[in-house]
C-alpha positions in Angstrom: 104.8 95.8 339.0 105.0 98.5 341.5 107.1 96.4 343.5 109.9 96.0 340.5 109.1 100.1 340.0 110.3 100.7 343.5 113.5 98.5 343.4 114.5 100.1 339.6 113.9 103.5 341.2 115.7 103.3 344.3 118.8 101.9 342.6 118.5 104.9 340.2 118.6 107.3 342.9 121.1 105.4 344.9 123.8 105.1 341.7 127.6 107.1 343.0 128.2 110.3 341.3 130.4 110.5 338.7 134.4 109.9 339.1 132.8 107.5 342.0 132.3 104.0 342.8 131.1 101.1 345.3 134.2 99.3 345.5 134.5 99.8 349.2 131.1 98.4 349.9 131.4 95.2 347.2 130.0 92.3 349.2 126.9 94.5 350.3 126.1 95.8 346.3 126.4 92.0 345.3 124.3 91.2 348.4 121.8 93.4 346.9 121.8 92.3 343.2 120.9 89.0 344.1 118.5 89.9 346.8 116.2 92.6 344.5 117.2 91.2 341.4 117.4 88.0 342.1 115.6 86.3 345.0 112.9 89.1 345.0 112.3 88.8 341.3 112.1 85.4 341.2 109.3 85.3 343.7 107.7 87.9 342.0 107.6 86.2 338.6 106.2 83.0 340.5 103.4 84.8 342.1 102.9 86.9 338.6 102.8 83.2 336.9 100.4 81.5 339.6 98.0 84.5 339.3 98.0 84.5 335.8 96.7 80.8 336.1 94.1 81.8 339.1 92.4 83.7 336.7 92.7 82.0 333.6 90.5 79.2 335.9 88.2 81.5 337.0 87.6 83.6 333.5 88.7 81.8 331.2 89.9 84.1 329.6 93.8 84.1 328.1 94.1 87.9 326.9 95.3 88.8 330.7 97.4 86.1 331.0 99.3 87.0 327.5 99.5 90.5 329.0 101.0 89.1 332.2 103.1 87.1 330.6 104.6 90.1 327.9 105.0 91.9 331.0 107.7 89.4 332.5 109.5 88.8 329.4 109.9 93.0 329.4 111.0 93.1 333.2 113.3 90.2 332.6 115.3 92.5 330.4 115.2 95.6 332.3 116.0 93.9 335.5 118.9 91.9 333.9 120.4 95.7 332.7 119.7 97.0 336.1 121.6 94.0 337.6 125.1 94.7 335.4 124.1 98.7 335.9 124.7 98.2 340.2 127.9 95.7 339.3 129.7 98.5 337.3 129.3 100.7 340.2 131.5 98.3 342.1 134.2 98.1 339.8 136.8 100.9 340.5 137.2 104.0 339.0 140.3 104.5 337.2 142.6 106.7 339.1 145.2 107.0 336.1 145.4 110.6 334.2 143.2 110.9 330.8 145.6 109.7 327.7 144.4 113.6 326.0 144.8 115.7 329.5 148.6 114.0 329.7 149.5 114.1 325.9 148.1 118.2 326.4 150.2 118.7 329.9 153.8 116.4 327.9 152.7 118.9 324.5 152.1 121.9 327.0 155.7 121.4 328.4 157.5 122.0 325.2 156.5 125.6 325.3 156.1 128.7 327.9 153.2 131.3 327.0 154.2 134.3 329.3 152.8 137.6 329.7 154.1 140.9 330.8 151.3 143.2 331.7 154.0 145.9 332.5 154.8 146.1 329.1 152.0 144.2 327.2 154.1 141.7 325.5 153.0 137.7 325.7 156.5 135.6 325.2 156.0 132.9 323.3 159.3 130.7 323.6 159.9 126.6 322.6 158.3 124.3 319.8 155.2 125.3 318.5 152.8 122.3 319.8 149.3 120.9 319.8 146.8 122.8 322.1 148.7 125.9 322.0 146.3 127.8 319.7 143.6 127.1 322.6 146.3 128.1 325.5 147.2 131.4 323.7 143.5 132.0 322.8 142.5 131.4 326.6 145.3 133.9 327.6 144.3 136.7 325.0 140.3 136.6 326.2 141.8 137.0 329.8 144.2 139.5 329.3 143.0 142.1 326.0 145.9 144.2 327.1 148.6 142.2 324.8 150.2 144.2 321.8 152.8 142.3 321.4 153.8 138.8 320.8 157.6 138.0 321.2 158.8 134.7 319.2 161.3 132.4 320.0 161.1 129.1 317.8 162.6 126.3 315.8 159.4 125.3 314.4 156.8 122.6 315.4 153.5 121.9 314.1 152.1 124.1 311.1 148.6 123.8 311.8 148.7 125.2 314.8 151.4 128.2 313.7 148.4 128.5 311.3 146.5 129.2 314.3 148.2 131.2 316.2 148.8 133.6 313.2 145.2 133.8 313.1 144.8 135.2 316.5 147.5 137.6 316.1 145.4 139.0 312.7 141.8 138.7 314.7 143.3 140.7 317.5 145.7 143.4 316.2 148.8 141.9 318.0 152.4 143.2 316.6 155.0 140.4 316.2 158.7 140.3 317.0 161.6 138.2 317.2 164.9 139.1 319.2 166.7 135.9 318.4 165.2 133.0 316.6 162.6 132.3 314.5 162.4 129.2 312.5 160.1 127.0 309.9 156.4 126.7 311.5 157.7 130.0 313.8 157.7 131.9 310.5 154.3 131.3 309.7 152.8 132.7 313.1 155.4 135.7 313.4 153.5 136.6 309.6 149.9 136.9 311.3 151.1 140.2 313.1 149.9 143.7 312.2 153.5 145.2 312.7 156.1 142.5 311.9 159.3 143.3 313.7 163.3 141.7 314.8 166.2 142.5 316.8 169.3 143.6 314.9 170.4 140.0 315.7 167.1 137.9 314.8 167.0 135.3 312.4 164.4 133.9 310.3 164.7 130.0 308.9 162.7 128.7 305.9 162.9 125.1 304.3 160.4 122.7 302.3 157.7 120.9 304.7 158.6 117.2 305.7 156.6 114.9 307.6 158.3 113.9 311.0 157.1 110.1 310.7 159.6 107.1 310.1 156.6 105.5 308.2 154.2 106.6 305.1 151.8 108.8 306.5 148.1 108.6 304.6 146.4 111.7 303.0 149.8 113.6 303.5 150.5 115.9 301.3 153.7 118.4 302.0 153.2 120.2 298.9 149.9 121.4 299.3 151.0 122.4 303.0 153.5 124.9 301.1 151.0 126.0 298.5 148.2 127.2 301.3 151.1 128.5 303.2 152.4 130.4 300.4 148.9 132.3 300.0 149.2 133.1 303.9 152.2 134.7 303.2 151.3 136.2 300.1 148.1 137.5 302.1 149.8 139.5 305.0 151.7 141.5 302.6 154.8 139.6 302.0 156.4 140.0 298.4 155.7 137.2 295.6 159.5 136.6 295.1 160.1 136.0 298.6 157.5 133.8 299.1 158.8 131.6 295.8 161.9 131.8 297.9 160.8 130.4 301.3 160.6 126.7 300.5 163.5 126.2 298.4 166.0 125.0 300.7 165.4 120.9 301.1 163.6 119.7 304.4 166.9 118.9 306.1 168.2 122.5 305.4 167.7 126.2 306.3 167.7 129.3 304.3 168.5 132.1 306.4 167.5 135.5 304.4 169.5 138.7 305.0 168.0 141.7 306.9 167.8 143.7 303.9 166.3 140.3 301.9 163.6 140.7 304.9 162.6 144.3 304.9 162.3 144.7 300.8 160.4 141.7 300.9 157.6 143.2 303.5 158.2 140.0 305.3 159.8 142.5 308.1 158.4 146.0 309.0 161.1 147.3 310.6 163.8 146.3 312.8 164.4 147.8 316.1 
């Protein structure tokens, strides 16, 4: 028994460290295995057996013998798991990027998060993604400096423009957009304390849609629009505008005037 201890503990301590393996070394791991698992053990369980049956003879007693025996079946199953334990090490580690840390990095590229400590404005340009909630949130605890988010958007994914107008409310940020600022876009530009535009900015509303050639379960683009409505609703924005927002059809845009804008509270000012 303290022999088997030994072997178990060794290989415990002797296991690569993770994002490692014994590939290189494959013949000598296997050379292993079958030596302390195999060979060794074997001659262990005989000598266990044949002194199990020395001292039946002499005692003749069987309680020590069942004990001995229990013991075996026991160390048959923990050595068996140790064995296929020291043959994953050999296999090799997969080299080949995480499917989430690439589907972040292909999402990340879609949109630029830059900050302008001169003038404490973050720039938040391209298609509102998955993971930049957690990007944006990163960037504000390392820089508390930033007063101002600048938008420039067609739209993208409404959960996280849900998000991101969350951290502009939780941290005091102004909003503005100089040129563009479209479907999803519109929901984060409304989290901002002071909600402002360029002469020449646009904002683009339309009925939710689901981007997905097939029937997608639990989806529900009406209820989208309702919770959306109160978020709207919520930062000040006027009733009738809001009714307004989603009545042009998925595959459209409703572009509201300046003026529509500004009596609506939807726009602070424009500067």
């Amino acid at each position: 028994m303290a022999l088997r201890a030994m072997v178990f503990v060794t290989q415990a301590i002797s296991l690569p460290e993770k994002g490692n393996d014994y590939n290189a070394i494959y013949p000598l791991i296997i050379a292993l295995i079958l030596l302390a698992h195999g060979a060794m053990f074997i001659w262990q369980i005989v000598g266990v057996l044949r002194a199990a049956e020395n001292y039946s003879k002499e005692t003749g007693s069987q309680a020590h013998v069942w004990g001995a025996q229990l013991c075996l079946v026991v160390a048959i199953f923990i050595t068996f798991s140790a064995s296929l334990e020291a043959w994953q090490t050999t296999i090799p580690i997969s080299q080949e990027e995480h499917y989430l840390v690439r589907m972040d990095r292909e999402h990340a590229s879609k949109y630029e998060l830059k900050h302008n400590p001169a003038t404490k404005v973050i720039a938040i340009t391209g298609s509102i993604e998955l993971g930049i909630t957690r990007n944006l949130k990163t960037l504000l605890a390392a820089n508390s400096d930033i007063l101002t988010a600048h938008l420039t958007s067609d739209g993208g994914n409404i959960y996280e423009a849900r998000g991101l107008a969350k951290l502009f409310r939780d941290n005091n940020i102004n909003t503005h957009v100089n040129t563009n600022c479209s479907s999803a876009c519109t929901i984060a530009f409304a989290g901002g304390k002071l909600r402002t535009m360029d002469p020449d900015g646009k904002f683009g509303f339309h009925q939710y849609r689901i981007d997905s050639a097939i029937r997608t379960i639990n989806s529900d683009p009406q209820g989208e629009q309702n919770k959306d409505k109160e978020l709207f609703k919520s930062s000040g924005v006027s009733p009738e505008f809001v009714e307004k927002m989603f009545d042009a059809p998925p595959n459209e845009m409703w572009f509201p005037t300046i003026e529509e804008l500004l009596q609506s509270e939807y726009v602070h000012q424009v500067k």
